[in-house]
Structure formats: C-alpha cells, structure tokens
LUMZADO-315039 format. One record per atom (N, C-alpha, C): x, y, z. Coordinates in steps of 0.05 Angstrom, whole numbers, plus 32768, in hexadecimal, padded with zeros to 4 digits. Example, Ala and Ser with C-alpha at 12.3 -4.5 7.8 and 13.67 -1.06 7.14 Angstrom:
81087F8E809C;80F67FA6809C;81087FBE809C;81017FD3808E;81117FEB808F;81028001809D;
//
This chain:
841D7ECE8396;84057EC2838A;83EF7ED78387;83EC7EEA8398;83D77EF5839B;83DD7F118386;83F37F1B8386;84017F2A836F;83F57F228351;84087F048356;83FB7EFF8330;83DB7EFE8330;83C47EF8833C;83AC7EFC833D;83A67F198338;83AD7F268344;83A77F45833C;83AD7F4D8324;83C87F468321;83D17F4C82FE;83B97F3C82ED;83BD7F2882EC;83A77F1682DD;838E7F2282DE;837C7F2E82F4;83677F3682F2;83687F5982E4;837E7F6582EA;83847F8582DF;83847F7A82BC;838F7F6182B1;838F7F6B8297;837C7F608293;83697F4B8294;83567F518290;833D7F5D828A;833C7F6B829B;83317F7F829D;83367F938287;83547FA38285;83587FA98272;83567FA08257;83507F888255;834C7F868232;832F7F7C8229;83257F808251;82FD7F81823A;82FE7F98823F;830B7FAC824B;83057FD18244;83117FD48220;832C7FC88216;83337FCD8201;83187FBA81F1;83117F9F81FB;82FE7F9981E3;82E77FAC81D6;82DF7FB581F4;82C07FC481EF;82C87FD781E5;82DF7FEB81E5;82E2800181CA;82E3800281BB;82EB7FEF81B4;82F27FE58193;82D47FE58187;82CB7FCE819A;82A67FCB818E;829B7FDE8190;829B7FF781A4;828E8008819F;829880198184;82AA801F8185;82B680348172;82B1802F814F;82AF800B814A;82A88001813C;828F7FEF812A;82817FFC8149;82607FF08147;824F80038135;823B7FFA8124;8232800E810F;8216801E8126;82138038811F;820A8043812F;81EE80418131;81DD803F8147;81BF8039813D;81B980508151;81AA806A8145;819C807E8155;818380708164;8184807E817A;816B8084818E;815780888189;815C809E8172;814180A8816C;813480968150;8146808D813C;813A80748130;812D805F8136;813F80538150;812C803C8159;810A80488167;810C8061817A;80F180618181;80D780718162;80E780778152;80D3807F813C;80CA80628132;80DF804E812A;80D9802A8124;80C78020812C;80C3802C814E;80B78027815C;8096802C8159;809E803E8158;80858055815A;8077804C8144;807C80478129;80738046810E;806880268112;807B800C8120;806D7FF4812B;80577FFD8133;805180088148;8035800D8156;802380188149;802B802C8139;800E803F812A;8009802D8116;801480138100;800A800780F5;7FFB7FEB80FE;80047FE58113;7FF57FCE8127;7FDA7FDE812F;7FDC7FFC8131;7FC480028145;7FAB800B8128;7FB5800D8111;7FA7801180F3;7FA27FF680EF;7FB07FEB80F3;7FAD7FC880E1;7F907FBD80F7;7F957FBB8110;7F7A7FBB8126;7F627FC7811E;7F657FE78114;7F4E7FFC8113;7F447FF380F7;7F507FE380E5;7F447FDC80D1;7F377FC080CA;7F437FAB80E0;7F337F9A80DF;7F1A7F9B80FA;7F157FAD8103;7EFF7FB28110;7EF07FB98101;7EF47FC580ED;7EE27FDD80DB;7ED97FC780C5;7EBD7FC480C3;7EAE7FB380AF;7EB47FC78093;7EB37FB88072;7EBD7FC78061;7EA37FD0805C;7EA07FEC804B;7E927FF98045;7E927FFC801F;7E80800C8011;7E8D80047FF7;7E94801D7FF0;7EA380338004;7EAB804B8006;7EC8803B7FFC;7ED580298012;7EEE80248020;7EFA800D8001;7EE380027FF5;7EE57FF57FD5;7EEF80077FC3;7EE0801C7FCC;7EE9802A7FB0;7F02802E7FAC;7F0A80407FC5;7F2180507FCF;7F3E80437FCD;7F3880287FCE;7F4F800C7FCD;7F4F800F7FA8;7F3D800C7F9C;7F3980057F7B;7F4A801F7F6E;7F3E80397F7C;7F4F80527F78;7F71804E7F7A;7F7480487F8E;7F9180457F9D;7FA280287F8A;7F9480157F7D;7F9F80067F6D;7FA680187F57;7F9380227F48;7F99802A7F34;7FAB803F7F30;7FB1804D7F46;7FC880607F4C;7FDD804E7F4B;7FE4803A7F5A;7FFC80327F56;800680277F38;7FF080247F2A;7FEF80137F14;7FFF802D7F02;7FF880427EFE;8004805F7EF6;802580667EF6;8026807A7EEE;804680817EE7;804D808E7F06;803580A17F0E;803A80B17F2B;801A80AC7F41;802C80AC7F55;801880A87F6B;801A80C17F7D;800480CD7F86;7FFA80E27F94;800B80DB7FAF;801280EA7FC8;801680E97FE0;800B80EA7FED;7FF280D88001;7FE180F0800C;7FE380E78029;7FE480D8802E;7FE180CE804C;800580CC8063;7FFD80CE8072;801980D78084;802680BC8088;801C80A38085;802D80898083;803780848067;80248094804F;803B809A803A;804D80AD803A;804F80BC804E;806280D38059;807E80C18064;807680B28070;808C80A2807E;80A0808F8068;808A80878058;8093806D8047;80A780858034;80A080A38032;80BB80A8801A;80D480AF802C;80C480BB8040;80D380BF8051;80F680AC8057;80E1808C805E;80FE8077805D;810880748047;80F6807E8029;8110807A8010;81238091800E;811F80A8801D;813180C38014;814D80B08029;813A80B28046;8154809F8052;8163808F8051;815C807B803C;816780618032;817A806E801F;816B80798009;818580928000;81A0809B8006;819080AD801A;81AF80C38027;81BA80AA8038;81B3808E8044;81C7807F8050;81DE80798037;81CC806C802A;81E380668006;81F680738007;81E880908001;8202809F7FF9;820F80AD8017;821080A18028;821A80A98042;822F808F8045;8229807A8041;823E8068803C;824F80648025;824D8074801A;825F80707FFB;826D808C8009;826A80A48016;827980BA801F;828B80A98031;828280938043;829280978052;82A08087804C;829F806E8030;82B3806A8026;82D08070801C;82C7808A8012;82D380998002;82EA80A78021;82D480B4802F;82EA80BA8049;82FC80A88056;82FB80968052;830F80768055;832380728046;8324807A802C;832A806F801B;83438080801A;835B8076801E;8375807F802B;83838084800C;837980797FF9;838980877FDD;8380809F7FD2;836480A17FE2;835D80C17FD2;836580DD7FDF;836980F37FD4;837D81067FE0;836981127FF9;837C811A8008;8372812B801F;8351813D801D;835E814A8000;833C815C7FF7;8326814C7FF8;832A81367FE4;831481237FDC;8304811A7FF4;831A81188010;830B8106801E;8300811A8036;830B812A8038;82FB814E8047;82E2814E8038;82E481508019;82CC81538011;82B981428014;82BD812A8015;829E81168020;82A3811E8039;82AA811A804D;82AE81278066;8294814B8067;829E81568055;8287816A8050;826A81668049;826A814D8038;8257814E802A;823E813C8043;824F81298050;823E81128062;8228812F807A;824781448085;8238815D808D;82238166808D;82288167806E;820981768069;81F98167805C;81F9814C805C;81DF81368060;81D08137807B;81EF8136808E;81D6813680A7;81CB815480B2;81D1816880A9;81C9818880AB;81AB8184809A;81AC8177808D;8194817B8075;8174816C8081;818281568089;817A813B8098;816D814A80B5;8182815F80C6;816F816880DE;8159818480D7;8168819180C3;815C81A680BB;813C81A480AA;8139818480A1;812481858098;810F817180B6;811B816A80BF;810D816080DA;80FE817A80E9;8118818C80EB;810C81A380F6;80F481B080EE;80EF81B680D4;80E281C080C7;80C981AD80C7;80C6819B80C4;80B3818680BF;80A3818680E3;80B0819180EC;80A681838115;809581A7810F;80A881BD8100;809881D1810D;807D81D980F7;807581CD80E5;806181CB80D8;804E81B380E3;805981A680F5;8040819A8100;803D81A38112;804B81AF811C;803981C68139;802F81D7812A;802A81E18119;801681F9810D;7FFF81E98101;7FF781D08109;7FE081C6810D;7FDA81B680FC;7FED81A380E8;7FED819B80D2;7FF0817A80D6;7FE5816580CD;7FE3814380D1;7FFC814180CE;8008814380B0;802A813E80A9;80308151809A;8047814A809C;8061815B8084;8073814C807A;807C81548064;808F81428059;80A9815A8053;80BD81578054;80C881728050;80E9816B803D;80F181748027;810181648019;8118817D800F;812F8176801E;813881928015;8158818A7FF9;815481997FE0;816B818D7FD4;817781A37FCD;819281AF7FE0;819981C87FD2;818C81DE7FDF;818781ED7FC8;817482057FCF;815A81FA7FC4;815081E07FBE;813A81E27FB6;812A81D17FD3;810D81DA7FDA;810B81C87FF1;80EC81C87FE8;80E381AE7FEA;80CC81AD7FE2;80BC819E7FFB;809F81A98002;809481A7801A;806F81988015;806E81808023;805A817F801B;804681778037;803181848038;80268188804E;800681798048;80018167805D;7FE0815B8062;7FD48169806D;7FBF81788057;7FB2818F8063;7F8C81918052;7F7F818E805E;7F648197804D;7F6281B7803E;7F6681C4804B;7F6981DE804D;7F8481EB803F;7F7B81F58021;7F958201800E;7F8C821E8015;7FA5822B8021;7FA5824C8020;7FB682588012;7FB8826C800E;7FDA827A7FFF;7FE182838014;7FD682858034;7FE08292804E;7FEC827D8055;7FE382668057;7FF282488062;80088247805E;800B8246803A;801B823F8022;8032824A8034;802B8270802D;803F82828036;804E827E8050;803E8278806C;80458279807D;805782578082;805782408074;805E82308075;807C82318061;8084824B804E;809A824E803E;80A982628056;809A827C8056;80A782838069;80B582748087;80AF82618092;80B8824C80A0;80D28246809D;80CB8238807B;80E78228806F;80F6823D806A;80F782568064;811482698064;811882738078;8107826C8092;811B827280A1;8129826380AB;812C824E80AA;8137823180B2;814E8230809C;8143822A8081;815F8227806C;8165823C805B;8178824F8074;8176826D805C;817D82708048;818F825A8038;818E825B801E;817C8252800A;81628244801A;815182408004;814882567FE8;814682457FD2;8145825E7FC1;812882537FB1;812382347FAF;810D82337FA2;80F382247FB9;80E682257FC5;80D482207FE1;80B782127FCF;80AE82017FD3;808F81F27FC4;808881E37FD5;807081EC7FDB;805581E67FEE;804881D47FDE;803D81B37FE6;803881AE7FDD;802181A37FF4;800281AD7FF2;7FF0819F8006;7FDE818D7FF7;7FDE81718004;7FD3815D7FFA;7FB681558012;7FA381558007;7F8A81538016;7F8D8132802A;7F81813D8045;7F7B811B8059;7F6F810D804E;7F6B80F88052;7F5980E78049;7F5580D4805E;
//
C-alpha cells in the first residue's frame, strides 16, 4: 500500500515537472527590462499629467497647443520632446516585432529549404544586434550630458537625433565619432539636434 502511494505521488510529480516545460518553453517571452521601462514610462506620465494639472494655463501654454495642432494637421511633424522619443521609439518596435514574427514564421515553416530558414534565423540576429547596438549608443549619448536620443540604425545608414539647445559641429562630430565606433560599418552617420522645449 505504501509502495503504490509513492509511485502515485513520483508520477505526479513528474508530469507537473513535464507540464511546466512545456509552458515554459512555449510561453511567449516578456523581457525584464520591457516591463520595468512600461513601468517607468506609467510613472513619468502620471507624474506630467499631475505637474500639469497643478500648473494654471498661461497664454504661453495656448499658443504652443494651437502650434502643436497645426503640426499634426501637416504632412510632417518635428521631433522634439523625449516622450516623442519614446512614442517612435514603440513604432520602430512594433515594426521589428512584425517582421520578427513573420522570420520566425518562416523558421517554422518545415517546407522551406534549410537556407531559407538559416536565413531568417540570420536575419532575426541582426534585428536583435541592431536593437542592442542602438540602445547602446543611445545610453552613451546621454551620459555626455544630453535630455534624449533617438538612435535609428538601417544598414550602414544610422540616423541620430539628439535634444539639445546647443548646435556645435564639435558635438555633431563627437556624437558621429561615437556611432563608428560602436557600428563599424556605418557608412552614412546624421546628427540630427532638435531644440528642448
């Protein structure tokens, strides 16, 4: 009696160890560092949305809204503020997920030849190489004293846009020189500094 209880409790056991692998192995992956940026981005617009209904309107803060309509109303809108940094930020992301799930379709996809599916296999690679390499780059231009960065790399072309009052050609330079050394194949580098507001 006490035999079959042990068996009974051994498989058990064994098939919530086989359940939970399966779920893990099969669970879609949610980074660490996504949820506390989610996070982070909750709080800094709760703690804006507060700082602005404290703040009585001014007919500075009229204008600036009338301006900002009529931009959107336009074919192109300016970049300038680092929560519009974020907002392209989640469309480049929303992006490369797309086409990160159509790769890994394709790597699934048991009729297409060996090459085909190495090559999304390559290509998902260097989504996420591109994806840390411009993180990198973006964290070390805000330590050189800068509000935001936006940093967009396609190829060899990488285009950089920095919240800055202050336009230099030393900045410029010293902010290109940065990006080759980080993506040594860059071949075309554009600084683009958009004033605080």
């Amino acid at each position: 009696m006490l035999l079959k209880k042990q068996t009974v409790w051994l498989l058990t056991m064994l098939s919530l160890v086989v359940v939970l692998s399966v779920y893990y192995l099969t669970a879609p992956e949610e980074n660490a560092a996504d949820m506390t940026a989610t996070e982070q981005m909750e709080k800094e617009e709760t703690k804006t949305e507060s700082k602005t209904e404290n703040q009585p309107e001014t007919k500075g803060e009229n204008k600036s809204e009338k301006e900002t309509s009529k931009n959107t109303e336009g074919s192109s809108v300016t970049i300038a503020s680092g929560d519009e940094f974020e907002s392209l930020r989640m469309q480049i992301e929303d992006e490369r997920a797309k086409l990160n799930e159509e790769l890994t379709a394709k790597m699934g996809n048991t009729e297409l030849s060996a090459e085909e599916r190495d090559e999304a296999y390559a290509k998902i690679e260097q989504l996420s190489e591109t994806k840390v390499k411009e993180n990198i780059i973006e964290n070390l231009i805000v330590a050189m004293d800068y509000n935001a960065a936006l940093v967009r790399v396609d190829g060899t072309d990488v285009k950089v846009s920095v919240k800055a009052d202050k336009q230099t050609k030393t900045e410029a330079n010293n902010i290109i020189r940065l990006v080759r050394k980080e993506v040594s194949d860059a071949q075309n580098v554009v600084v683009d500094f958009q004033p605080e507001k």
